[in-house]
C-alpha positions as CSV (number, residue, x, y, z in Angstrom):
1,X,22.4,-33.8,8.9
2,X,19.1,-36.0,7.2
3,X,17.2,-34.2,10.2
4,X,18.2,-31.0,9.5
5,X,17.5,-31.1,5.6
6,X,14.1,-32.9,6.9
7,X,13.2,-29.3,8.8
8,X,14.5,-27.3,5.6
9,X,12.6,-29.2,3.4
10,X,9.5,-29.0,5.8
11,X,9.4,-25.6,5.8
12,X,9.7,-25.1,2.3
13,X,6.4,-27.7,1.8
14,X,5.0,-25.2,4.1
15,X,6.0,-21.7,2.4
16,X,5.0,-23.2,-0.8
17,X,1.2,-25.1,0.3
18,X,0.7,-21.4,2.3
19,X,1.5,-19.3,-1.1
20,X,-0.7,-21.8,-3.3
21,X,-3.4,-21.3,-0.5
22,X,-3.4,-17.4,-0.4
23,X,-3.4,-17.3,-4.3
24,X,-6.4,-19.7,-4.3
25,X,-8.0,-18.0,-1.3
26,X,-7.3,-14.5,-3.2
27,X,-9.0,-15.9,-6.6
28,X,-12.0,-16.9,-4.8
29,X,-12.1,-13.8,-2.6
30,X,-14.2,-11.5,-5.3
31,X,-16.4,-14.5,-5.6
32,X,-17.2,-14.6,-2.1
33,X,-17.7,-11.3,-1.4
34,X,-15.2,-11.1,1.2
35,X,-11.5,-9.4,1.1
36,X,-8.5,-11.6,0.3
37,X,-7.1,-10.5,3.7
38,X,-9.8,-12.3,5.8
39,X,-9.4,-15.4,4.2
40,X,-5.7,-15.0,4.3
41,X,-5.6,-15.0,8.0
42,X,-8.4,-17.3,8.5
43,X,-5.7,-19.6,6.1
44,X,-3.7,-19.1,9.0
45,X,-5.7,-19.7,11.6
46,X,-7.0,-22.7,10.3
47,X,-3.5,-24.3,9.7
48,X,-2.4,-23.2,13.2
49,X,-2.3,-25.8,16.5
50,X,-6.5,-24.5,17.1
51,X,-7.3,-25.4,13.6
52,X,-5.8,-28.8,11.7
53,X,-2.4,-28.3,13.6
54,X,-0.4,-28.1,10.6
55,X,1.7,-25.1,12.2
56,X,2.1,-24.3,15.4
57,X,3.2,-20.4,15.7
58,X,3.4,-18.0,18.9
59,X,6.4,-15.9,18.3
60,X,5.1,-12.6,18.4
61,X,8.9,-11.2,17.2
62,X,8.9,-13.0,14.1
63,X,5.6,-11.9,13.6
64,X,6.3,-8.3,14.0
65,X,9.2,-8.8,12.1
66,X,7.2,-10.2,9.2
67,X,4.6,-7.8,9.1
68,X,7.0,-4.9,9.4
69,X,8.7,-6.4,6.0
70,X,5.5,-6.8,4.2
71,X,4.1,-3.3,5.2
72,X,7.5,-1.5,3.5
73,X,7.4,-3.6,0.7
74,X,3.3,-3.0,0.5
75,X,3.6,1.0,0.7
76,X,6.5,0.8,-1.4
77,X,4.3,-0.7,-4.0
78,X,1.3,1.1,-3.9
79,X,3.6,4.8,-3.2
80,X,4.5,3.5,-6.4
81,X,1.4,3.4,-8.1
82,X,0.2,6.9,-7.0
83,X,0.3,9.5,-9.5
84,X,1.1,13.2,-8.0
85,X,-0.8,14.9,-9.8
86,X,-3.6,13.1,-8.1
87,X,-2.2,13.3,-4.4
88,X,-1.2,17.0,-4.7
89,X,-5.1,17.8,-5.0
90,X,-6.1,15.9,-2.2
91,X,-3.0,16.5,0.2
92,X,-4.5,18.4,2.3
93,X,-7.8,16.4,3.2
94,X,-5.5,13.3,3.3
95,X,-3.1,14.5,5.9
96,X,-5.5,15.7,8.1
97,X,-7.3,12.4,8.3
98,X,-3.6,10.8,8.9
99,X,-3.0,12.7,12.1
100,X,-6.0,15.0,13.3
101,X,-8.3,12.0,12.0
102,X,-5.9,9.3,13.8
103,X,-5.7,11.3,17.2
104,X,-9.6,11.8,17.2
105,X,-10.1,8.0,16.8
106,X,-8.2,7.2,19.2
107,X,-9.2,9.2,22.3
108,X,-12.8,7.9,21.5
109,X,-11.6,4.6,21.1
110,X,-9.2,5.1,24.3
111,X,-12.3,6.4,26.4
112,X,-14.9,3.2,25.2
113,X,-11.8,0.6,26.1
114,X,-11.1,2.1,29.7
115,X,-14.8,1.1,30.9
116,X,-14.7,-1.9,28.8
117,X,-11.7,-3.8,29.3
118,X,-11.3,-2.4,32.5
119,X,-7.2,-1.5,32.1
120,X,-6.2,2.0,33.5
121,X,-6.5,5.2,31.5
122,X,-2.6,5.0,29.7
123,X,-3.6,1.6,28.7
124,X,-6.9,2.3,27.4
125,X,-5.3,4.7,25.1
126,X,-2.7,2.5,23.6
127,X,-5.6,0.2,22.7
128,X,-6.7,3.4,20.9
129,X,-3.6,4.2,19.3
130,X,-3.2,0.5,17.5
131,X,-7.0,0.7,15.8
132,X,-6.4,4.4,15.3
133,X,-5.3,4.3,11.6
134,X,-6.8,2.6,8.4
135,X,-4.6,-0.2,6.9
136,X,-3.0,0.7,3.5
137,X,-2.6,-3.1,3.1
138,X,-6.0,-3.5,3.4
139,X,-7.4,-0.3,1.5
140,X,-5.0,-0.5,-1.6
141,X,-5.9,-4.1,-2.2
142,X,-10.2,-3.7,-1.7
143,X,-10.1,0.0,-3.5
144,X,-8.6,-1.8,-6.4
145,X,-11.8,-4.0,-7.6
146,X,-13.7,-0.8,-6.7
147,X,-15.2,1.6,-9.3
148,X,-14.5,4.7,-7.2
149,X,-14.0,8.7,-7.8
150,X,-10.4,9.5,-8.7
151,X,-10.2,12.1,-5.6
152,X,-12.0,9.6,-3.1
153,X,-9.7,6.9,-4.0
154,X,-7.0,9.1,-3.9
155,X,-7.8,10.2,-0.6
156,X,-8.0,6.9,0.6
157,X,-4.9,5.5,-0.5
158,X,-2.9,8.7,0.6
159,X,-4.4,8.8,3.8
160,X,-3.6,5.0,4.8
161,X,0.0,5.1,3.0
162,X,0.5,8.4,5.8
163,X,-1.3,7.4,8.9
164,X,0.4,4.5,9.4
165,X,3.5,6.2,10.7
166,X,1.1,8.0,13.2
167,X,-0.6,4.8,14.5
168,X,3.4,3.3,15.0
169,X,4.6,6.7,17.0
170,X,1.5,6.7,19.0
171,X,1.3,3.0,19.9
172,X,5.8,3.6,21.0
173,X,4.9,6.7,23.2
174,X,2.6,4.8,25.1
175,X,4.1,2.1,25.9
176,X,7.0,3.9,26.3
177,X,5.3,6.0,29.3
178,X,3.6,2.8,30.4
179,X,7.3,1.4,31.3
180,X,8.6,4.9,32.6
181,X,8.4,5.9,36.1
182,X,8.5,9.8,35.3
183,X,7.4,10.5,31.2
184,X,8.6,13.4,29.9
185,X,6.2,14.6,27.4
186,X,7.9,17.7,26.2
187,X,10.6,14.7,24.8
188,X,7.6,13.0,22.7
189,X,6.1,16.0,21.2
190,X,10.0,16.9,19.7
191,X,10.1,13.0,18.7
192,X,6.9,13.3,16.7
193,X,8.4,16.3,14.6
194,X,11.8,14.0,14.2
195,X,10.1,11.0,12.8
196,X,7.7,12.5,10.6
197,X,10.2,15.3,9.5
198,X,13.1,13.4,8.9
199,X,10.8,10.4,7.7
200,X,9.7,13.0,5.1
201,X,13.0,14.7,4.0
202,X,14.9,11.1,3.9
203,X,12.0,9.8,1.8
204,X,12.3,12.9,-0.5
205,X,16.1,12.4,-0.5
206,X,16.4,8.4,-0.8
207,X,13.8,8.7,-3.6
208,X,15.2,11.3,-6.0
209,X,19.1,9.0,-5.4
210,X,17.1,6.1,-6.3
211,X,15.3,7.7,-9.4
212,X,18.5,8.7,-10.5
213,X,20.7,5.7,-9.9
214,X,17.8,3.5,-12.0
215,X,18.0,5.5,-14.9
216,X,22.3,6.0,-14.3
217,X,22.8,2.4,-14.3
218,X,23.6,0.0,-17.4
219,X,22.4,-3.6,-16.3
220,X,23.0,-6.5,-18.0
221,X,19.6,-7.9,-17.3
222,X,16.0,-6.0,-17.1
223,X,15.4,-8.1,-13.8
224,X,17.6,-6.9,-11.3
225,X,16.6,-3.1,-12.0
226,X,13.2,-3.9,-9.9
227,X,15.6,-5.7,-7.2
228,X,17.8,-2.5,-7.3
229,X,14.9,-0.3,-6.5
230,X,13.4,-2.9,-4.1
231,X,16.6,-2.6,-2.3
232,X,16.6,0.6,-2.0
233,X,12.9,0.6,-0.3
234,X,14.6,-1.1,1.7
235,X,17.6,0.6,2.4
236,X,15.4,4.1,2.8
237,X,13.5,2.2,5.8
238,X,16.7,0.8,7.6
239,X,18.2,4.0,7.2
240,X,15.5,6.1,8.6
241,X,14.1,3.7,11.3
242,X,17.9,3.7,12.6
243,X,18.1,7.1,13.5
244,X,14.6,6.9,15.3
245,X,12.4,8.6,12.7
246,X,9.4,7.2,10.6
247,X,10.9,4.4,8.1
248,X,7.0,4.0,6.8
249,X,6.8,7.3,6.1
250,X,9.9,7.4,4.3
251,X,9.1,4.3,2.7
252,X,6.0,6.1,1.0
253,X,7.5,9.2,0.4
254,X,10.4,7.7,-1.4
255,X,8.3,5.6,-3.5
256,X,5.7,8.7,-4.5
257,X,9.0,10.1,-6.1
258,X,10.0,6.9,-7.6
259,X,6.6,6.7,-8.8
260,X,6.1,9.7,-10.4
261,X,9.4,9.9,-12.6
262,X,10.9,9.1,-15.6
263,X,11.9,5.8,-15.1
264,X,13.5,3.3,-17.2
265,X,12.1,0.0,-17.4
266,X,9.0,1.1,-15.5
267,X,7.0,-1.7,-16.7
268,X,9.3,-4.3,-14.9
269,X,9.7,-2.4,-11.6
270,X,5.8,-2.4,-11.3
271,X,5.3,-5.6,-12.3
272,X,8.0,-6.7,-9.9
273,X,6.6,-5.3,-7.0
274,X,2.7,-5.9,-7.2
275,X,3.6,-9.3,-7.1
276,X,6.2,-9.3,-4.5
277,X,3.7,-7.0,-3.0
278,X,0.8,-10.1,-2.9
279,X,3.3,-12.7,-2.0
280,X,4.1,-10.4,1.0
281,X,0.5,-9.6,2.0
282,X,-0.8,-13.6,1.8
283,X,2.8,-14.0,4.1
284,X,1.9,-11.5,6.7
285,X,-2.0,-12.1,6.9
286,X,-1.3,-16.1,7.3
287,X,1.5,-15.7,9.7
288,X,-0.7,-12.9,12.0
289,X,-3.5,-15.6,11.4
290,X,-1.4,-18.6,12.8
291,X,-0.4,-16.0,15.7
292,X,-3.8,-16.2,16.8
293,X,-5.9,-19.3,19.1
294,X,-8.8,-19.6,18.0
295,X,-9.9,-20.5,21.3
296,X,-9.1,-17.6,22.9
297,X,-10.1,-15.1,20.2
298,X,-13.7,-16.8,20.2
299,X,-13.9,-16.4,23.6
300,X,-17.7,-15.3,24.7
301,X,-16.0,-12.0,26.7
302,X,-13.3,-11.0,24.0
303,X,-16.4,-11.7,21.5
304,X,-18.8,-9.2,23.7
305,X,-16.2,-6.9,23.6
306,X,-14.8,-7.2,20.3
307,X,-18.3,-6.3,19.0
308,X,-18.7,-3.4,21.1
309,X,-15.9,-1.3,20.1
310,X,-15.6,-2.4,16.6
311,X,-19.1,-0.8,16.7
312,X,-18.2,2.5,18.4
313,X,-15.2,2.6,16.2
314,X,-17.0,1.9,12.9
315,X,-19.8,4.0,13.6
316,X,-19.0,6.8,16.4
317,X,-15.0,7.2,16.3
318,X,-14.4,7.1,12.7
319,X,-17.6,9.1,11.5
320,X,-16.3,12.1,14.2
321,X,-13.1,12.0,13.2
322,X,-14.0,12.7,9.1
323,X,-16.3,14.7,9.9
324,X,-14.1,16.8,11.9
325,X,-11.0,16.3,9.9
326,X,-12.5,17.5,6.6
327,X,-14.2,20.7,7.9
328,X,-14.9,23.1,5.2
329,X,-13.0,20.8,2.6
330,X,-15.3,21.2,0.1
331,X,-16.9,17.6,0.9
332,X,-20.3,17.1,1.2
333,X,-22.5,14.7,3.0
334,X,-22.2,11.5,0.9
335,X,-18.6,11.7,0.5
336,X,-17.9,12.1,4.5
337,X,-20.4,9.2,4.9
338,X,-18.2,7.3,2.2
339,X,-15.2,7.9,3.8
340,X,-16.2,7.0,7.0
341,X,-17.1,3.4,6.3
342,X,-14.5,2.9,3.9
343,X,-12.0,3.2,7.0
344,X,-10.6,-0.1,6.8
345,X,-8.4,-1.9,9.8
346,X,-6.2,-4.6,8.4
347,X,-2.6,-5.9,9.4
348,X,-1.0,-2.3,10.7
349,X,-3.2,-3.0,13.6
350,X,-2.3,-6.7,14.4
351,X,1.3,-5.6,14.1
352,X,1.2,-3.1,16.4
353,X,-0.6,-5.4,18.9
354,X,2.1,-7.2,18.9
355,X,4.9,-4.1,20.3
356,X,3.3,-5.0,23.8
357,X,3.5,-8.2,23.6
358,X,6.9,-8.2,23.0
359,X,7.6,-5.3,25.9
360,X,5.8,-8.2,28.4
361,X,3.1,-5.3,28.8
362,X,0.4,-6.7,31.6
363,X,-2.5,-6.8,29.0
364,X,-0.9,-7.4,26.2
365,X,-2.6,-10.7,25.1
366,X,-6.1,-9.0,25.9
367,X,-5.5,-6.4,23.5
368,X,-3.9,-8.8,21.1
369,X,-7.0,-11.1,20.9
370,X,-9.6,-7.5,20.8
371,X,-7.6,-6.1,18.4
372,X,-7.6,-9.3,15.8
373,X,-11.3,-9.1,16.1
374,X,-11.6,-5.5,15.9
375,X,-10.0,-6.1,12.6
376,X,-11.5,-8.9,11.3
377,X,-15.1,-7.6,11.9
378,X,-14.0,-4.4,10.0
379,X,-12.3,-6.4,7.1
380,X,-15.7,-8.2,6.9
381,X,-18.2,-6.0,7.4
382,X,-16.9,-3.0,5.8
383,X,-14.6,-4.7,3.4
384,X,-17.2,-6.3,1.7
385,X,-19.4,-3.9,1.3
386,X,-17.5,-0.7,0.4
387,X,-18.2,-1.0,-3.5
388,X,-21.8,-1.7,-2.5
389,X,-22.1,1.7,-0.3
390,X,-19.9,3.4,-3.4
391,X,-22.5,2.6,-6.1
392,X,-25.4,3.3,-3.5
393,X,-24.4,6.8,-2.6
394,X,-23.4,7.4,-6.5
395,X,-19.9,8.0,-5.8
396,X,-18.9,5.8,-8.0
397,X,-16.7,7.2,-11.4
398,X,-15.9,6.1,-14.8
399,X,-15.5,2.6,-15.5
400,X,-12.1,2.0,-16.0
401,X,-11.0,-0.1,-19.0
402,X,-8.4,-2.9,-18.6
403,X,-5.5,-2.8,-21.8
404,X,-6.7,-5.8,-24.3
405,X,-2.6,-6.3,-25.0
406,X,0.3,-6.5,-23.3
407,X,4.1,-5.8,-24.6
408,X,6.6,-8.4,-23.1
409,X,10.0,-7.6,-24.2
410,X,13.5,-9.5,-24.1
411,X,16.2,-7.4,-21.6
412,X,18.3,-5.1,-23.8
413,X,19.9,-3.6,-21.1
414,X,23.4,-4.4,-23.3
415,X,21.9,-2.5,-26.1
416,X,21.7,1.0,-24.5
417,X,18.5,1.4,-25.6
418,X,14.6,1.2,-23.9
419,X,11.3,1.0,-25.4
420,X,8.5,4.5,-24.6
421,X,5.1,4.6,-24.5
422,X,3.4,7.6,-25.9
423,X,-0.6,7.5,-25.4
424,X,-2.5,9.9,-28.3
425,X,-5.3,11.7,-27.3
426,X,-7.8,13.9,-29.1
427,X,-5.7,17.2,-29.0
428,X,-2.5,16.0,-29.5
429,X,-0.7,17.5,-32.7
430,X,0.5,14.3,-34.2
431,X,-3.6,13.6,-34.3
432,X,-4.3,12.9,-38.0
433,X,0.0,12.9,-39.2
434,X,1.6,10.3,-40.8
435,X,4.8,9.1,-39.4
436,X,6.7,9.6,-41.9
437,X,5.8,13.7,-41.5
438,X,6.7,13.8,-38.0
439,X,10.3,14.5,-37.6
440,X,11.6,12.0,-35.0
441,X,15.1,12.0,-33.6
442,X,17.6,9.5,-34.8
443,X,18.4,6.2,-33.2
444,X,13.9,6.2,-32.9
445,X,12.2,3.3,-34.1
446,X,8.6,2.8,-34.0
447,X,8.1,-0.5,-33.5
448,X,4.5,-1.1,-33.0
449,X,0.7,1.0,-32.7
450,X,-1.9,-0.5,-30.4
451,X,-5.2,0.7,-31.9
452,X,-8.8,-0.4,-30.0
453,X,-6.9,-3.7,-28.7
454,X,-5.6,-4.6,-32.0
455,X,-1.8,-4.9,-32.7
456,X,-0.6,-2.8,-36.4
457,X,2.7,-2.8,-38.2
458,X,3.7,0.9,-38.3
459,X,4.5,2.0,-42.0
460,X,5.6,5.2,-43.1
461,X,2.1,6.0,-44.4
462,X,0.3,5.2,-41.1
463,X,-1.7,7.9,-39.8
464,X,-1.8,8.4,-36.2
465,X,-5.2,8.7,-34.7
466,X,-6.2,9.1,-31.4
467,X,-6.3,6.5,-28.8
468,X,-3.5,5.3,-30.3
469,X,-0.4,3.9,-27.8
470,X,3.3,4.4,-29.9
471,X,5.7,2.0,-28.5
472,X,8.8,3.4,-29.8
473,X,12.3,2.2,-29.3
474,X,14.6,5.0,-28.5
475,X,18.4,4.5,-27.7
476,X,19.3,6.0,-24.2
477,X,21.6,9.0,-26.1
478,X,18.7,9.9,-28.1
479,X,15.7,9.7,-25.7
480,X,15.8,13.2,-24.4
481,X,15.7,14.6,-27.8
482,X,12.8,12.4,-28.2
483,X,11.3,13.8,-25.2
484,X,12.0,17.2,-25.6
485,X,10.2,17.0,-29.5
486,X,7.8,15.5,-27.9
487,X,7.0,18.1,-25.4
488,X,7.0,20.6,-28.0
489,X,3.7,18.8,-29.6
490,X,2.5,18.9,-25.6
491,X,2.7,15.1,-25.6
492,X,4.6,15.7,-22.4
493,X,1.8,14.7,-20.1
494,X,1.6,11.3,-22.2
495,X,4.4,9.8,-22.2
496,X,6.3,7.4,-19.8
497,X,9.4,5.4,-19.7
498,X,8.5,1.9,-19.9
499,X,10.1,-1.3,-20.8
């Protein structure tokens, strides 16, 4: 009994000195120059039986099953933060980078690792289908202390929220027809249109159920409505991966729709999930860190080739395949040159390195240990200079403003009511009104006006000017009227549910 609450009580030390770690090493990471993920798993590796020998860690299941956790909850999160109306410009571009992009990197990749690891040609290309696609881990958290164009960042971030589910089918196939005597392929082409098909029409479905149930339900407590939309991140994935399609995809999907509707409590759910988010990401890079020996990974041969292929994938595979995915797009030669460095490997990789380990593959810890260095060479060298590349090729956009004040509010999930946010701009008919001449529903309270960072009590003579952001309390009953008088002034565009 003492023993066993000795091991519990070990392992939460652990957790708890790895979380402090990640949100130190994350702090220090801008600093540095160098992206959070790198020094999360060199955390890891350094507090693994090479480094100190704090940890020692070689399960390559757990792993999986951790980083497989952290990715849903990851794409969940940043699905979450995409706006539509953004990702429905750049849909096209971004999808054809997921899959014609992801097949193009990996047949180069597949023909440089055949000669250079010496495995046969079915092997060479599962080494190309695990660094095919970009990491959305990786690129949502570097792209956001990067001043970037709206439609290059959107690109970005819709083509590594997409390609992953690519990458995953590829890397399954193969090592499905490396264990089979006599592959069908005919079966794997129809298998590729299930999982991204159904990935795609349970995400759609799942995400509209969960948009609806949010705003259905009456909670007690503002809290559990980001663990009731967590869950069902959650449940879209199981559900999806169960019947053999894409649960990433669906993941992403689902979340886009989330995302992009009128949701109650908004603020919360966000907020909720950017951290669980981190705390996942420091979880997963650590525990792929401790996964690794150093002494194998620093290996004079898997160093040799490490460097070689990270090179013809940095600046042969992934150049061809924008180039060639973005024909007559509308891009020109900056932008192409952008997006080809800015094509980020991160934990997706890692992860999927680890589906032959686990299928006792014959080179599976070769590719593990190449792979780990493929990725942290890319992390590092173009992680750390992507904004540097951005402002250098002038790519970079409007400098965007952080919010001088925040609105914390106590739950009043009891009270039927929620608290909008209506943002003013320029052209907006209540420009110039007083609110005591704009006709507001009943059961509407203004309850405060943000005005360049500075908090004012709303009167009825207040004049509204713009740049101003309303905060207005609305009882549930009454907040489609609001809306709906609202979109009459086309404020429609500006306002969200928040809490």
């Amino acid at each position: 009994m003492i023993n066993g609450a000795l091991n519990t009580d070990y392992f939460i030390l652990l957790v708890a000195l790895l979380l402090i770690a990640g949100v130190l090493t994350a702090k220090f990471s801008t600093r540095l120059g160098v992206p959070a993920l790198v020094l999360f798993m060199l955390v890891g590796m350094l507090a693994g039986s090479d480094g100190i020998g704090f940890i020692y860690f070689d399960n390559a299941k757990y792993a999986q099953l951790i980083g497989i956790l952290a990715l849903v909850v990851i794409l969940f999160e940043g699905g979450l933060q995409t706006k539509w109306s953004t990702v429905k410009r750049v849909a096209i571009p971004s999808l054809s980078l997921a899959t014609l992009g992801v097949v193009i990197t990996t047949s180069i990749v597949a023909t440089a690792a055949k000669f250079i690891l010496v495995v046969t040609w079915m092997e060479a290309f599962l080494f190309g289908a695990i660094v095919g696609s970009t990491d959305a881990a990786a690129v949502f958290a570097v792209l956001k202390g990067v001043n970037l164009r709206e439609r290059l960042s959107s690109i970005l971030e819709a083509e590594s929220g997409t390609n992953d589910p690519m990458a995953v089918f590829l890397t399954i196939s193969f090592i499905q027809l490396l264990m089979t005597d006599q592959p069908n392929y005919l079966l794997l082409v129809g298998a590729f249109f299930w999982q991204m098909g159904m990935g795609l029409l349970i995400g759609l479905g799942l995400g509209m159920v969960a948009s609806y149930a949010v705003n259905r339900i009456n909670l007690d407590s503002s809290g559990l409505y980001p663990v009731f939309a967590m869950a069902f991140a959650l449940l879209t994935y199981s559900i999806t991966a169960l019947i053999g399609a894409s649960g990433l995809l669906a993941v992403y999907v689902a979340a886009l729709v989330i995302g992009n509707r009128d949701l109650t409590y908004r603020h919360s759910i966000f907020r909720f999930n950017e951290g669980f988010a981190w705390m996942m990401q420091i979880l997963m890079f650590v525990i792929l860190g401790l996964l690794v020996f150093p002494s194998q990974l620093f290996d004079l041969d898997i160093i040799i080739k490490g460097f070689i292929l990270s090179f013809i994938l940095i600046l042969i595979a992934r150049p061809i395949a924008v180039f060639l995915s973005t024909i007559k797009m509308n891009f020109d030669f900056k932008e192409k040159l952008f997006l080809s460095w800015a094509g980020l490997r991160g934990a997706v990789p890692i992860v999927l390195a680890t589906f032959p380990m686990i299928s006792g593959l014959v080179h599976s810890q070769l590719f593990f240990n190449v792979v780990f260095f493929v990725v942290l060479t890319s992390a590092l060298i173009q992680g750390s200079t992507i904004a540097f590349f951005a402002e250098k090729l002038e790519l970079t956009g409007t400098k965007k403003e952080t919010p001088l004040h925040s609105l914390e509010l106590v739950s009043i999930g009891k009270a039927n009511a929620e608290i909008i946010e209506v943002e003013i701009n320029e052209d907006d008919v209540v420009v110039n009104q007083s609110l005591a001449e704009i006709e507001f529903p009943k059961d509407v309270l203004n309850n405060a006006i943000i005005r360049n960072g500075d908090l004012i009590t709303p009167y009825g003579e207040t004049t509204i000017q713009a740049g101003d952001t309303l905060y207005i309390l609305v009882s549930k009953q009454s907040k489609k009227e609001l809306k709906r008088m609202l979109d009459e002034k086309d404020l429609s565009e500006h306002v969200s549910a928040n809490q």
